[in-house]
C-alpha positions, 0 to 999 in steps of 0.5 A: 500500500503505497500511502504507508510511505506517507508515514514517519518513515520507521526508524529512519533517522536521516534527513526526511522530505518525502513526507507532510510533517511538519519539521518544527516540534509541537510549540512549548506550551502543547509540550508542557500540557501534554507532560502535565496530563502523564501521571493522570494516564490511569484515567480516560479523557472525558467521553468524546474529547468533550473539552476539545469539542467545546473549544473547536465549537467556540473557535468555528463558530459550530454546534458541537454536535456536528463535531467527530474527533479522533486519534488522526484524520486518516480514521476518519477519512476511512469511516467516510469513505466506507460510509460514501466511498462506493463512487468517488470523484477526485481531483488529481494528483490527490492525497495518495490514500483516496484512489487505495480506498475507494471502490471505484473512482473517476478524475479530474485531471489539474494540469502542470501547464497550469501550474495544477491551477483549477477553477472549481466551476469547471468541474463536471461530477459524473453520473451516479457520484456518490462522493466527491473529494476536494482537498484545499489546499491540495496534496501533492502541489500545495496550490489553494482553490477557490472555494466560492463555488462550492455552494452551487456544487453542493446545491446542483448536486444534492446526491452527492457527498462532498468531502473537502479535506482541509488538512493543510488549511492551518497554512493556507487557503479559505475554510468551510466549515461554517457551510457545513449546518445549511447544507447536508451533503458536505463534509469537512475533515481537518488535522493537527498533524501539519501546521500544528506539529501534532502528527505523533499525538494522532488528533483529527477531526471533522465538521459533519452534518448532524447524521453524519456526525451523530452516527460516527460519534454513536459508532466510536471508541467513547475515548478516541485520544489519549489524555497527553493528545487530547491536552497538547491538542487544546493547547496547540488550538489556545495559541494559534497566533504562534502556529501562523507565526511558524507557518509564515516562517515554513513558507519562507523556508519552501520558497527558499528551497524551491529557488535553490531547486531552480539554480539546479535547473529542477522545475517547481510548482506554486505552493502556498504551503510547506511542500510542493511538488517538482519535476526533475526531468529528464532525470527519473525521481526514482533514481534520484531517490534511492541515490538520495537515501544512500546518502541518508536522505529519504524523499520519494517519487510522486509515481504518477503514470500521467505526469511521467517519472519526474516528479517528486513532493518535496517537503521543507526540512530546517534550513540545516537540512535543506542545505544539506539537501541541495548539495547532496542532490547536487551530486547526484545530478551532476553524475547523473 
């Protein structure tokens, strides 16, 4: 299964840019929560993360009730898809989980001449979609789509589930989650694991209309995080001021490793997030890759038979790591 290299890469411990962690640490104050709740491990957290649906509820201004919380948004994207996934619409090249677990799936192409740009009211839902998945801003290129569409879509195509993933809306791009109460067909999930830096503790959630979310809620472990999890979580969402700070700061550093990239003669694409995707040619990305983690650093091709062997997701790593990167790559392209 292909999406289990979007893990933390087992106990490798070199330099790592194949993947969507964040490189920074969880901020000081979700360490100091979490090491707080240790001695009390011997209890449960309060049924259903109650305290930290109550401060997402307050945050987004949304029932409490339409909230699921559990340990990481890769559960309940699977929940979502058993319950909808029997005909899926997606926007590619997309997270590589959704083709695996789908039963069966159409695209929408978004094209490299258009640096994977893609105006939502030009999308045609076929016939006899069940579930159609939007991730804003998207993975692999990191570019952000403009959501004012989305009601027209939701209300031309009542039938259809539509599932937008905002994992990456922490670093980029327009939420809508207050859609969610006035219309029954969206869905919304959302993570810590990315611009918060909480992808060990394992916390996602999701904005869900009432009977989807009452029905996931009602089928759930009553305690799905973990006390340390569940109180780094609050923590990380008590301080978003210093988590946008960090995420200007990851923006930076990508921009900063895509120009290097480009003095390497490396095309790359628009992101507006902490990864964004290259095109190597006429060089193959997987023999760059294993050249690279004989050097200790581990990134991975996209493997997409549309785009051709070029391409890779590159994630910034700090900027130690970055240089490291850029000059090991360097040597590799020039025996190449």
């Amino acid at each position: 299964m292909s999406h289990i290299t979007e893990k933390g890469g087992g106990t490798f411990q070199g330099i790592k840019l194949l993947l969507c962690e964040n490189p920074l640490p969880p901020i000081d104050q979700a360490i100091a929560a979490a090491r707080s709740e240790l001695p009390r491990s011997n209890y449960y957290t309060e049924p259903y993360s109650a305290p930290l649906r109550s401060l997402i509820s307050e945050q987004l201004g949304i029932s409490e009730r339409l909230i699921h919380i559990n340990a990481g948004s890769e559960l309940i994207l699977r929940q979502l898809f058993d319950r909808f996934g029997q005909q899926v619409h997606l926007l590619t090249p997309t997270y590589v989980l959704f083709p695996e677990i789908a039963r069966h799936y159409t695209e929408t192409r978004l094209s490299p001449e258009k640096d994977f740009a893609y105006d939502l009211a030009d999308v045609v839902i076929p016939e006899g979609t069940t579930l159609t998945v939007i991730v804003n801003p998207n993975n692999p290129n990191g570019g952000v789509f403009d959501m004012a569409s989305l009601p027209e879509l939701l209300s031309r195509h009542p039938k259809t589930m539509f599932l937008i993933d905002e994992a990456f809306i922490g670093l980029a791009g327009k939420s809508v989650t207050h859609l969610v109460p006035k219309y029954p067909n969206l869905l919304v999930t959302r993570t810590l694991s990315k611009a918060h830096s909480l992808a060990g503790f394992r916390v996602g959630y999701g904005i869900f209309p009432e009977a989807v979310a009452d029905d996931l809620n009602n089928r759930n472990d009553a305690y799905p995080l973990a006390r340390p999890s569940q109180a780094a979580a609050i923590a990380t969402l008590q301080n978003e001021e210093r988590i946008q700070e960090r995420a200007s700061q990851l923006r930076l550093w990508t921009e900063e490793l895509a120009v290097q990239l480009r003095t390497l003669g490396v095309r790359t694409f628009p992101t507006e997030t902490y990864f964004f995707l290259a095109d190597f040619s006429p060089h193959d990305a997987s023999r760059i890759a294993d050249q690279l983690r004989s050097r200790n650093i581990l990134i991975k091709p996209l493997n997409d038979p549309v785009l051709g062997p070029g391409y890779m997701r590159i994630t910034t790593a700090l900027p130690e790591d970055n240089r490291r990167f850029i000059d090991a790559l360097r040597e590799v392209m020039s025996g190449a």
